[in-house]
The first five atom37 places (N, CA, C, CB, O) and aatype in JSON, in Angstrom:
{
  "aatype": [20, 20, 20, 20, 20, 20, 20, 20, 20, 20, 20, 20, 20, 20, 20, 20, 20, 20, 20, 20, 20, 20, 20, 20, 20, 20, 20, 20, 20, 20, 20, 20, 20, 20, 20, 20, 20, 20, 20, 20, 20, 20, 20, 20, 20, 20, 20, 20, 20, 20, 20, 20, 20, 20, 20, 20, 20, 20, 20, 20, 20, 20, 20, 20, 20, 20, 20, 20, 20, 20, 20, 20, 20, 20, 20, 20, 20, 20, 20, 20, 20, 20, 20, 20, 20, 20, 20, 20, 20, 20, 20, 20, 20, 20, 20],
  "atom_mask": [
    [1, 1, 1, 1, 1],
    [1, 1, 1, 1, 1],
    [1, 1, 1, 1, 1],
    [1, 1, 1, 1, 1],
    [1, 1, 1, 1, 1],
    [1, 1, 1, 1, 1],
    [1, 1, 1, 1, 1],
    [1, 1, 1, 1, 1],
    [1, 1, 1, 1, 1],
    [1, 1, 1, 1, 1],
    [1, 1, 1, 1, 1],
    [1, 1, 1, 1, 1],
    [1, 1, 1, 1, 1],
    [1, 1, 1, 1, 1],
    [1, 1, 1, 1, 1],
    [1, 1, 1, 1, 1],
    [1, 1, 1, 1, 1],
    [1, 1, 1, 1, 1],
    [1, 1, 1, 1, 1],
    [1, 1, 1, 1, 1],
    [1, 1, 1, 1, 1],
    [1, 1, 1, 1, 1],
    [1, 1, 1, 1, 1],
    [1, 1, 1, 1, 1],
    [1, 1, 1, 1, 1],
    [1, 1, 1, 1, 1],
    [1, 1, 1, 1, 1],
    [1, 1, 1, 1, 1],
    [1, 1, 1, 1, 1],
    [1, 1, 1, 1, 1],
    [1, 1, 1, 1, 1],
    [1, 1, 1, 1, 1],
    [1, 1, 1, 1, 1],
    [1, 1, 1, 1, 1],
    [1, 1, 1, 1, 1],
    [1, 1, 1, 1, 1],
    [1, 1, 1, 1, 1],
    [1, 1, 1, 1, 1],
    [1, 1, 1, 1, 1],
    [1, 1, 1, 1, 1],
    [1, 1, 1, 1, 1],
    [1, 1, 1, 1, 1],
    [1, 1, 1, 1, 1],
    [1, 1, 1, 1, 1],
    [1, 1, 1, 1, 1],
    [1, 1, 1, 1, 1],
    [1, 1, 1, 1, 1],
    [1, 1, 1, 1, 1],
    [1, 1, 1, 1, 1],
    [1, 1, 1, 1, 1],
    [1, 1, 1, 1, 1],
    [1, 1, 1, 1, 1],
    [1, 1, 1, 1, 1],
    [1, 1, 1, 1, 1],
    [1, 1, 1, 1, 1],
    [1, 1, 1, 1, 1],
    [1, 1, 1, 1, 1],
    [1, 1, 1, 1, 1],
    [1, 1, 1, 1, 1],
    [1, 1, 1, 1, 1],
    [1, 1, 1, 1, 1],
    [1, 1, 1, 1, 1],
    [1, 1, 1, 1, 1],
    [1, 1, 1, 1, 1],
    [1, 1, 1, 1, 1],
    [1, 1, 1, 1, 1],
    [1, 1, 1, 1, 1],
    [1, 1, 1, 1, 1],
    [1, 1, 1, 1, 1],
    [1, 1, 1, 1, 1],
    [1, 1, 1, 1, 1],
    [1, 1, 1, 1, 1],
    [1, 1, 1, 1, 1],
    [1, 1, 1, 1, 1],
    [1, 1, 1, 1, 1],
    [1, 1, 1, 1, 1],
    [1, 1, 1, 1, 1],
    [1, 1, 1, 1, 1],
    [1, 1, 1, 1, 1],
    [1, 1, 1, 1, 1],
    [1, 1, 1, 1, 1],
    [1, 1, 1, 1, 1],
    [1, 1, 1, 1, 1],
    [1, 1, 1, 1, 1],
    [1, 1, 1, 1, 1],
    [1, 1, 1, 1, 1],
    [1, 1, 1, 1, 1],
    [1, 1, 1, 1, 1],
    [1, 1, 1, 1, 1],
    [1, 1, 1, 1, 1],
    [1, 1, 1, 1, 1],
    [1, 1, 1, 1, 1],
    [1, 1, 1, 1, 1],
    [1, 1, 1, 1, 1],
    [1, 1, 1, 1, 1]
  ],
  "atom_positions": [
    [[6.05, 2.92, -23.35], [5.01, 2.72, -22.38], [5.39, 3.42, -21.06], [4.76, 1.22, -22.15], [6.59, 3.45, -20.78]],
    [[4.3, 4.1, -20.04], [4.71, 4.52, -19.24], [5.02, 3.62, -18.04], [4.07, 5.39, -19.15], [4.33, 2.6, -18.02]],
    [[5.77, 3.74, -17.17], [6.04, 3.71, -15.76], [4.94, 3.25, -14.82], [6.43, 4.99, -15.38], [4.42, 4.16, -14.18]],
    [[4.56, 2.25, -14.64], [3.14, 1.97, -13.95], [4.77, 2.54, -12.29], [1.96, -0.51, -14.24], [6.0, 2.48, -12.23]],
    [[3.58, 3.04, -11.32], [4.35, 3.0, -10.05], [3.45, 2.7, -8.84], [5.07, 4.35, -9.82], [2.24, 2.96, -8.83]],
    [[4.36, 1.95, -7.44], [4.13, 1.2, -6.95], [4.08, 1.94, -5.81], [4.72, 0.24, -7.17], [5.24, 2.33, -5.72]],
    [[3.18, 2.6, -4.43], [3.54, 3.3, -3.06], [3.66, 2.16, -2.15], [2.41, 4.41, -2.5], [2.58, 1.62, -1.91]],
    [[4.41, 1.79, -1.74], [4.56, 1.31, -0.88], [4.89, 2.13, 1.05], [5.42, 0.58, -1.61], [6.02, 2.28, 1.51]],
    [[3.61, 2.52, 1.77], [4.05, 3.0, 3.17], [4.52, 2.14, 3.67], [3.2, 3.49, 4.06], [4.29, 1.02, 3.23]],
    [[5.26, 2.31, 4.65], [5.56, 1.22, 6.19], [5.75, 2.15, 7.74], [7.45, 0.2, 5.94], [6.35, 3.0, 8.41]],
    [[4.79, 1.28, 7.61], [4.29, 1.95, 9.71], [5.7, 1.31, 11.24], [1.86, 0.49, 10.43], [6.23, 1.81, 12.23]],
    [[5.71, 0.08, 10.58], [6.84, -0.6, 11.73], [7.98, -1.62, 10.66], [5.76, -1.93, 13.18], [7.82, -2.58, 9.91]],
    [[9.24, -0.72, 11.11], [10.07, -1.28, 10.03], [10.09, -2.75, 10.6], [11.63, -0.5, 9.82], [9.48, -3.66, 10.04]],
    [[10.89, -2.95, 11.82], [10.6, -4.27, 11.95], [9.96, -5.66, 11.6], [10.4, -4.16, 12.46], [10.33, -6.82, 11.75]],
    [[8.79, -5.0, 11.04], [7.75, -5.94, 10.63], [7.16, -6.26, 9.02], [6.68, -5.48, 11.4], [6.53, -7.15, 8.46]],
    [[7.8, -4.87, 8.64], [7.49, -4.89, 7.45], [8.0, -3.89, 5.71], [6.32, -4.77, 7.9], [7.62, -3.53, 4.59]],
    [[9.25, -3.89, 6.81], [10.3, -3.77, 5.36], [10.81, -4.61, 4.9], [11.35, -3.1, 5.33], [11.17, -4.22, 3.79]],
    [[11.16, -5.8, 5.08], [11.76, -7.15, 4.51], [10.65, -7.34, 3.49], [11.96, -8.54, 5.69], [10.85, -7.0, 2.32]],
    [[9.2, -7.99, 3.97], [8.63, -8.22, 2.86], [8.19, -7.04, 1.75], [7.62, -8.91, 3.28], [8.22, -7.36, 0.56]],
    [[7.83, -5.83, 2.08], [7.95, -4.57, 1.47], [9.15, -4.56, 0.46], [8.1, -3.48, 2.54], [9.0, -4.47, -0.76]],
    [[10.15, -4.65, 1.0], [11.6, -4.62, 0.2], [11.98, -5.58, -0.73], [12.67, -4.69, 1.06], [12.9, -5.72, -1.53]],
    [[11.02, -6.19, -0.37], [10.84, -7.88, -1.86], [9.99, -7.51, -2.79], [9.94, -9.69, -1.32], [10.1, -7.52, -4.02]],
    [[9.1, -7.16, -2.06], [7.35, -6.75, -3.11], [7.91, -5.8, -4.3], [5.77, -5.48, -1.96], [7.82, -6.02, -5.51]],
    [[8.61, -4.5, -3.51], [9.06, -3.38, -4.25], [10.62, -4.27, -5.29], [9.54, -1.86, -2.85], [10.66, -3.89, -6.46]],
    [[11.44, -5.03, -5.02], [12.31, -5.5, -5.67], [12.2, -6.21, -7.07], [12.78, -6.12, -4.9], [12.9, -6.19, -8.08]],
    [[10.56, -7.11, -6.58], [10.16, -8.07, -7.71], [9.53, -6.99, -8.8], [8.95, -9.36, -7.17], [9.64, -7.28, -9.99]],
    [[8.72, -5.43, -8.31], [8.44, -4.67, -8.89], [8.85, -3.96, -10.26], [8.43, -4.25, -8.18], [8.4, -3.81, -11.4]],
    [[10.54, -3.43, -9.12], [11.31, -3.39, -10.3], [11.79, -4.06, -11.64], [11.99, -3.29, -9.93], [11.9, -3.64, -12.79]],
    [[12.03, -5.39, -11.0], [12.03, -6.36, -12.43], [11.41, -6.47, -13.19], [12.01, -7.36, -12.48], [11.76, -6.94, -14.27]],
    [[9.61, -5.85, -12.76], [8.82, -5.4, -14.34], [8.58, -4.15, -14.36], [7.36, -6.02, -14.72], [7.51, -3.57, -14.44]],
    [[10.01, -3.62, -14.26], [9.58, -2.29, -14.66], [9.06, -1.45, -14.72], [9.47, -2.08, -15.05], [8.76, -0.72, -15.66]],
    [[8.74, -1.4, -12.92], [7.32, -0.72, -11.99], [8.52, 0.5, -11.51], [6.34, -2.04, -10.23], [9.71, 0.28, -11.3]],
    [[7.83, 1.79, -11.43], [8.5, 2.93, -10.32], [8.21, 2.18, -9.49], [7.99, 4.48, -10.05], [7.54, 1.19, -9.79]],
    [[8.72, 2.45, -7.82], [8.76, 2.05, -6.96], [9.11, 3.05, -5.65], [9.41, 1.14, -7.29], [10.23, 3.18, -5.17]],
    [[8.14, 3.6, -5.28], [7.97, 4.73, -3.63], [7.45, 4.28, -2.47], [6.95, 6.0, -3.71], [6.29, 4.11, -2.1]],
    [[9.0, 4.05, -1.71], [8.97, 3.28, -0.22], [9.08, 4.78, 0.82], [10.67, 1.92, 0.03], [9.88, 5.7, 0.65]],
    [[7.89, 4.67, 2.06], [8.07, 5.36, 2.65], [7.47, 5.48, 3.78], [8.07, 6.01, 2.13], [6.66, 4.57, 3.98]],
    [[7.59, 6.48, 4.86], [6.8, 6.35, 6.38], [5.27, 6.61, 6.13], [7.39, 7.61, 7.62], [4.67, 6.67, 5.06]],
    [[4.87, 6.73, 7.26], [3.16, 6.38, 6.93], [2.73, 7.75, 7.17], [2.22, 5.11, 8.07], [1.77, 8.3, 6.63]],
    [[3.72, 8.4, 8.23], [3.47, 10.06, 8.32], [3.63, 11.0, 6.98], [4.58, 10.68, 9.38], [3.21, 12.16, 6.95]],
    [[4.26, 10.39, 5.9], [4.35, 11.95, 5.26], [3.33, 11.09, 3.92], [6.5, 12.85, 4.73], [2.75, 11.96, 3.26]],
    [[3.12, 10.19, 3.6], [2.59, 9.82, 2.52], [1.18, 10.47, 1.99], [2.53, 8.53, 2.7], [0.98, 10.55, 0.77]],
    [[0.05, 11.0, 3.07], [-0.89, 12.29, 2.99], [-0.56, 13.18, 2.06], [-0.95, 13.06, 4.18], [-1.22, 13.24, 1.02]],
    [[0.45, 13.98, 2.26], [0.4, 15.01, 1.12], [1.3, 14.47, -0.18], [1.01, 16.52, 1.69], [1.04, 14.92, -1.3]],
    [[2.19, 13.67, -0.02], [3.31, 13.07, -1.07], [2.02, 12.45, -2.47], [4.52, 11.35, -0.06], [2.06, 12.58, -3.69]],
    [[1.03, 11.81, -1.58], [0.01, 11.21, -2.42], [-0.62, 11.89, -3.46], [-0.93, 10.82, -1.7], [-0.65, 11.41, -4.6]],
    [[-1.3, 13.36, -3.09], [-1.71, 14.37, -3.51], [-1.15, 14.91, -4.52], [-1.79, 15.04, -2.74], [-1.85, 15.21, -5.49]],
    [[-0.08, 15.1, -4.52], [1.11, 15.89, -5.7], [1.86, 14.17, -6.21], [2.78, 17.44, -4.55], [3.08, 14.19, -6.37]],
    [[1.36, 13.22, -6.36], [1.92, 12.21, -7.36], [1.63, 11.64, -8.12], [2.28, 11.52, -7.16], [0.74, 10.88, -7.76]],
    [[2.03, 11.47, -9.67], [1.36, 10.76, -10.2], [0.63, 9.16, -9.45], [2.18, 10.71, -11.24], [1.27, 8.43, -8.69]],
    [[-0.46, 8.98, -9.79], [-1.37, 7.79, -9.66], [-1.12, 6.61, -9.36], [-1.91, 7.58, -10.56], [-1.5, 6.32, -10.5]],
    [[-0.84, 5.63, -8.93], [-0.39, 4.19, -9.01], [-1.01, 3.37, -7.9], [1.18, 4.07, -8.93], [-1.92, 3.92, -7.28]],
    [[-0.7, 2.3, -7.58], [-1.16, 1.09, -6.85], [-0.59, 1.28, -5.96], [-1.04, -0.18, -7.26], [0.64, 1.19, -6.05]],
    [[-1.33, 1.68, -4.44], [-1.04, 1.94, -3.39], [-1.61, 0.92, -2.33], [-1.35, 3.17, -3.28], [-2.8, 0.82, -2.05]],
    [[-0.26, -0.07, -1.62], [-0.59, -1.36, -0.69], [-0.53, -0.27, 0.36], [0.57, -2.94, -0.56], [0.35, 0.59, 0.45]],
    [[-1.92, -0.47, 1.37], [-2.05, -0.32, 2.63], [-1.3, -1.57, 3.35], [-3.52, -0.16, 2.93], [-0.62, -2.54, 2.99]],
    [[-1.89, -0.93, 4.77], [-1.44, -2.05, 5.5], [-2.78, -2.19, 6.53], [0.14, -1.77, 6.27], [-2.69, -2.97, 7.48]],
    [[-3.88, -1.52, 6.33], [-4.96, -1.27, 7.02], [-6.36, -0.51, 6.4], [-4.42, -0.59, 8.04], [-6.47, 0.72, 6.52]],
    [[-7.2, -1.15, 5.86], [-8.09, -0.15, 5.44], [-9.52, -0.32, 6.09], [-8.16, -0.18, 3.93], [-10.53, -0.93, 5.74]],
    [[-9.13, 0.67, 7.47], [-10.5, 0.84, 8.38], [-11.45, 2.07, 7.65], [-10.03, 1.35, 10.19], [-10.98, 2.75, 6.73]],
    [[-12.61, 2.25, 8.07], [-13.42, 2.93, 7.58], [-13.18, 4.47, 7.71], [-14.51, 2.5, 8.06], [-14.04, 5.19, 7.2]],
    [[-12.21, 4.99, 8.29], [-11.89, 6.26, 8.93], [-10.88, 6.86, 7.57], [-11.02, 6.02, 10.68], [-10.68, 8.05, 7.32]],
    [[-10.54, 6.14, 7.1], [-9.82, 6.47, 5.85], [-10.65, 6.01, 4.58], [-8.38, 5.77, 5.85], [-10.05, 5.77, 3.53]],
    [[-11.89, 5.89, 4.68], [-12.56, 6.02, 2.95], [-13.05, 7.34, 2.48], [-13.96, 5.06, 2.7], [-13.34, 7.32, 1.28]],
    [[-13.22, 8.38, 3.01], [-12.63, 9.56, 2.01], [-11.68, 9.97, 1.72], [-12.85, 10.47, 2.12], [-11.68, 10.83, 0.84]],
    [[-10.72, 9.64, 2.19], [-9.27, 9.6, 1.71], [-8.87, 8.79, 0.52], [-8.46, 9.13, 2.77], [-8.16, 9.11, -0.43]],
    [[-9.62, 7.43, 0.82], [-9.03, 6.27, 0.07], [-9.79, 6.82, -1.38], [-9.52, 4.48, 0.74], [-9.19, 6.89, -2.45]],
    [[-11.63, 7.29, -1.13], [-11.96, 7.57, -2.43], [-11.92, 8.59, -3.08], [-12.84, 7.34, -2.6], [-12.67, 8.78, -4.03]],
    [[-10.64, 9.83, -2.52], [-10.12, 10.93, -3.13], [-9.12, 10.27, -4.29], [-9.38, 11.92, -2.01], [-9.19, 10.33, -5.52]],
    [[-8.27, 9.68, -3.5], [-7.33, 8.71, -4.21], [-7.39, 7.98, -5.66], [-7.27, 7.73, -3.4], [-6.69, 8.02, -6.67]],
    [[-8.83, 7.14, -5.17], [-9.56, 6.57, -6.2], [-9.93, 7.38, -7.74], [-10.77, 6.24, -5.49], [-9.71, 7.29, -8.95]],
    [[-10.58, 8.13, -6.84], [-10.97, 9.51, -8.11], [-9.94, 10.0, -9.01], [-11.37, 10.99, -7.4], [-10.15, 10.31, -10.18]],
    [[-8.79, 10.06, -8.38], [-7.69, 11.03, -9.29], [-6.71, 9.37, -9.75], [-6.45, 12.69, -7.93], [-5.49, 9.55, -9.85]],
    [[-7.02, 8.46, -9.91], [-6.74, 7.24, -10.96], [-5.72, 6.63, -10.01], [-6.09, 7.66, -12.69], [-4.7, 6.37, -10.65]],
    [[-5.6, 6.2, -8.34], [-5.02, 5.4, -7.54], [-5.94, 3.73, -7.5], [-4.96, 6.3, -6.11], [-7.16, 3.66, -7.44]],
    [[-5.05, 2.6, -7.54], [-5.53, 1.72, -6.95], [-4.81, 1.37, -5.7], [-5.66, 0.8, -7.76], [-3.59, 1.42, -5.5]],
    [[-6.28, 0.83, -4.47], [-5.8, 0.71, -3.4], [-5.6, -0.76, -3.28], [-6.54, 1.34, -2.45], [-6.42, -1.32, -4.02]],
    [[-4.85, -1.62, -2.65], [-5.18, -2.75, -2.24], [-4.19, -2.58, -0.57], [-4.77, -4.04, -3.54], [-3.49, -1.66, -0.17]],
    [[-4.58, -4.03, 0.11], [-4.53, -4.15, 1.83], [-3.35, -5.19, 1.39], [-6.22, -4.86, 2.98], [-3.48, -6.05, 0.52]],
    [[-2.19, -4.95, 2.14], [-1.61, -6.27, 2.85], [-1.2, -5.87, 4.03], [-0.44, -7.0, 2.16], [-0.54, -4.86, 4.24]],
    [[-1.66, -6.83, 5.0], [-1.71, -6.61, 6.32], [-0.55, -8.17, 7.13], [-3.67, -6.55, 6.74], [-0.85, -9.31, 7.49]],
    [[0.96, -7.28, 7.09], [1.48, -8.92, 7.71], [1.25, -9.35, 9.11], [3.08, -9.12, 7.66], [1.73, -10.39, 9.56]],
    [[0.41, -8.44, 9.88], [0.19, -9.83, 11.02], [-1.08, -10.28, 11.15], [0.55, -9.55, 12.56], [-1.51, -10.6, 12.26]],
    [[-2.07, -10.39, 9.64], [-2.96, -10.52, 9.5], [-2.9, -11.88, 8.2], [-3.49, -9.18, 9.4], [-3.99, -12.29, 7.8]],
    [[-1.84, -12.4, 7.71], [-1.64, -13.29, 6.86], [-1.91, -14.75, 7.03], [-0.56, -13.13, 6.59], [-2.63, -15.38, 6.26]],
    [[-1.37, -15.21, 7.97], [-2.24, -16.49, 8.15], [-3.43, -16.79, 9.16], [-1.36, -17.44, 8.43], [-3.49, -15.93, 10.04]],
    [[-4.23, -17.65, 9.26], [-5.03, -17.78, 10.56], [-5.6, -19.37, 10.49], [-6.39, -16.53, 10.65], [-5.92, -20.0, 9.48]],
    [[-5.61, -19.77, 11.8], [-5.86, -21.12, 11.58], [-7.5, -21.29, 11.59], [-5.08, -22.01, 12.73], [-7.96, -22.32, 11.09]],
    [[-8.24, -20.5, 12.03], [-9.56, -20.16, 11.67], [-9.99, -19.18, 11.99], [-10.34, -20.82, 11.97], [-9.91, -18.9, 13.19]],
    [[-10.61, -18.27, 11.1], [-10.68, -16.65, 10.71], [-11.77, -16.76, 10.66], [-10.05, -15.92, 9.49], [-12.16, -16.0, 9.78]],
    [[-13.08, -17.62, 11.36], [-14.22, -17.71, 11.3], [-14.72, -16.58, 12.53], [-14.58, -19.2, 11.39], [-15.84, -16.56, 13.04]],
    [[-13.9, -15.93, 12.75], [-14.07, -14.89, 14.19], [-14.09, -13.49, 13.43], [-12.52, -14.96, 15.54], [-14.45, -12.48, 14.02]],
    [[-13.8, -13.48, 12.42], [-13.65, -12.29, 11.5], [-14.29, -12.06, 10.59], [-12.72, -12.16, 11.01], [-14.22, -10.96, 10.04]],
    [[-15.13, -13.06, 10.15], [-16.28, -13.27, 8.93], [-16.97, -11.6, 9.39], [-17.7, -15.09, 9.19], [-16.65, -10.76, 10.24]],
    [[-17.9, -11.67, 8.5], [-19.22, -10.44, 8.74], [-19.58, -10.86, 7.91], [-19.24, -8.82, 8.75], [-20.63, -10.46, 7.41]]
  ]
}
């Protein structure tokens, strides 16, 4: 079976290589590739890589032709956003 693989960017290490560095760890244990990296070069790295499940950390509208180039050539996107994880009421954010 092939290699499912995992992109993991990070914008502020501070904030979000610890949990990044877990996500990608538990990865490995099922036998996921696993590509940790800055948020600057991941644009073209994306382009020339095979396909896989790529965690944002932000998906504003300024990046959905990007996101649905991605899409097209067999990427899944999903968001985790850590200073966006808990809220004691997120009724300010609805739409």
């Amino acid at each position: 079976m092939k290699k499912r693989t995992l992109y993991l960017p990070i914008g502020t290490k501070c904030r979000e290589l610890l949990g990044k560095a877990l996500l990608a760890a538990k990865a490995v244990e099922r036998d996921w590739r696993v590509v940790i990296g800055s948020l600057d070069i991941r644009e073209e790295f994306l382009e020339d890589s095979a396909p896989g499940l790529l965690i944002e950390n932000n998906i504003p509208d300024d990046k959905a032709e990007r996101f649905c180039r991605l899409k097209a050539r067999g990427y899944v996107i999903a968001n985790l956003s850590e200073e966006s994880a808990l809220y004691y009421d997120g009724e300010e954010y609805w739409t």
